[in-house]
C-alpha positions as CSV (number, residue, x, y, z in Angstrom):
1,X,109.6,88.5,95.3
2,X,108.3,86.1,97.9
3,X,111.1,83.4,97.0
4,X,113.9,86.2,97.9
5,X,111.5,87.3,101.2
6,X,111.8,83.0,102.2
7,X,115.7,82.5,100.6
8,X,116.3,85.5,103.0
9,X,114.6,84.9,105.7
10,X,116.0,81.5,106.0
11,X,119.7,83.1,105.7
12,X,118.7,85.3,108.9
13,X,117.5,82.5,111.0
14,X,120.1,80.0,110.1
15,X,123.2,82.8,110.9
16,X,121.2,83.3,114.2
17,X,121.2,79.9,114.7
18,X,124.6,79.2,113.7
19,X,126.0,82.1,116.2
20,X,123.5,81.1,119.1
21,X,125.1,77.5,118.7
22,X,128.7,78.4,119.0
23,X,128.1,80.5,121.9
24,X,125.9,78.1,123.7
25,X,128.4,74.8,123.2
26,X,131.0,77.1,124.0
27,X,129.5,77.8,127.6
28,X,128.2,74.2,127.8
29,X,132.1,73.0,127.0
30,X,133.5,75.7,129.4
31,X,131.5,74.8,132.4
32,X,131.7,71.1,131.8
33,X,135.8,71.9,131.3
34,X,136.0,73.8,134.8
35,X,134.4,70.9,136.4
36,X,136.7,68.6,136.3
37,X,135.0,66.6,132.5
38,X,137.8,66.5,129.7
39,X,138.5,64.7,126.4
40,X,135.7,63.5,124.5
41,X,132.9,63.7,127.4
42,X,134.0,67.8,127.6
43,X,133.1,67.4,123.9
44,X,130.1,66.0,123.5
45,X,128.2,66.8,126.6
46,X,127.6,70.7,124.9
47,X,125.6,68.7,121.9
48,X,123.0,66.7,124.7
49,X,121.7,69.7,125.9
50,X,121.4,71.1,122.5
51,X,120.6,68.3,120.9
52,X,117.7,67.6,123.4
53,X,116.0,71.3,122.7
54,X,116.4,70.5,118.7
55,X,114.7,66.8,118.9
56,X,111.9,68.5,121.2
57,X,111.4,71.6,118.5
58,X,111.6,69.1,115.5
59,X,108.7,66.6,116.7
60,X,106.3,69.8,117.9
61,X,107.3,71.2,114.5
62,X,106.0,68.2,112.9
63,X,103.1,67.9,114.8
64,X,102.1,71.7,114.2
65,X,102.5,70.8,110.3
66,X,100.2,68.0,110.8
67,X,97.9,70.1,112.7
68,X,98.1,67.6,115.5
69,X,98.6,68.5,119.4
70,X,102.3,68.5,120.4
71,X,103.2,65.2,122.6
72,X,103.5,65.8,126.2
73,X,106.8,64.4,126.4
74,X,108.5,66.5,123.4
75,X,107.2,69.5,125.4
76,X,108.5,68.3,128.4
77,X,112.2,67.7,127.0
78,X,112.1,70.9,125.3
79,X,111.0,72.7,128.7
80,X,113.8,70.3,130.1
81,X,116.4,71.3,127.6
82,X,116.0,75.3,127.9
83,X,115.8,75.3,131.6
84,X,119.5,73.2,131.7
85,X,121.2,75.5,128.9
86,X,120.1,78.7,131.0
87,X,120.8,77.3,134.4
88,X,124.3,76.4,133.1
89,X,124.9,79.9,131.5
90,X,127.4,82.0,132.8
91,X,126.0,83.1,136.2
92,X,129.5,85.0,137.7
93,X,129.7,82.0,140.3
94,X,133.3,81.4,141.3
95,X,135.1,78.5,139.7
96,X,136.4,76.1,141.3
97,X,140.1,77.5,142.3
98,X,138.9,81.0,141.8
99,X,138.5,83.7,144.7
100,X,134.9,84.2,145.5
101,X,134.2,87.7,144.8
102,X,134.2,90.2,147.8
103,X,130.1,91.0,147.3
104,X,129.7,87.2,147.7
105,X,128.5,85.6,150.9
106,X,130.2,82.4,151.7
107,X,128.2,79.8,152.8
108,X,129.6,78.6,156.2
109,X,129.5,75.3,157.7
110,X,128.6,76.5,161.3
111,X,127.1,73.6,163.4
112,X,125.2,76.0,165.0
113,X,125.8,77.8,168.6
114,X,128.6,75.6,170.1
115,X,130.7,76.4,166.8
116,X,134.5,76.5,167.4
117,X,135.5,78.5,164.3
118,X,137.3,81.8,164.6
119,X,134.5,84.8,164.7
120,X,131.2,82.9,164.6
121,X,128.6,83.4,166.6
122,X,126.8,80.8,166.1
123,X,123.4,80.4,164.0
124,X,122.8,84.0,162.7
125,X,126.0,84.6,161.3
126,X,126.1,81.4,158.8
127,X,125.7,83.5,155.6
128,X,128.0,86.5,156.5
129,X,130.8,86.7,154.8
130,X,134.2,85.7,156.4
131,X,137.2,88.1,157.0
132,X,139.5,86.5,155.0
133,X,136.9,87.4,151.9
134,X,136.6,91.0,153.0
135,X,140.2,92.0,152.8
136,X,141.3,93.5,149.3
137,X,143.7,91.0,147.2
């Protein structure tokens, strides 16, 4: 019974990790793609991020099995590694050549009071969004 509890319990974890991997190289390769990467580099950034997180789990894995104290830096890189892959998920940020949704300020590059552009008012109206944004497409 215990050797169907582990065979199965391994199954789980490796179809969750198998799903978890497609999806994250998936949104790796399609931000790297709308930025301008493509070929090989589109390719194989996905599996540096990725690849960072699994190095980092391995070694603190071995360590726990050893029953020595993690190394700073494996903790480090795997800290490193989950903050990139979830600052690089899908956020609903406008892609480059996309509309910038109507609920989304754009950032203006107002000089400040002596600006020339058409309806600004100088410092305090930097983050408000502009007409051409507002109007329905």
């Amino acid at each position: 019974m215990d050797r169907l509890i582990r065979i199965t319990t391994a199954l789980a974890v490796a179809t969750v990790a198998a799903v978890a991997a497609v999806i994250s190289y998936r949104h790796a390769y399609e931000l790297v793609s709308t930025y301008g990467e493509s070929g090989l580099t589109a390719r194989l950034v996905p599996f540096t991020v990725d690849g960072l997180i699994l190095a980092a789990s391995m070694l603190i894995l071995d360590a726990s099995r050893r029953n020595q104290p993690a190394p700073p830096l494996a903790r480090w890189c795997l800290g490193a590694g989950i903050l990139a892959t979830t600052s690089s998920a899908p956020s609903g940020l406008p892609r480059p050549g996309r509309p910038r949704p109507r609920s989304m300020p754009q950032a203006s590059a107002c000089p400040g009071a002596r600006c020339a552009a058409p309806g600004c008012a100088g410092p305090t109206q930097n983050w408000a969004p502009s007409p051409a944004w507002s109007r329905p497409s």
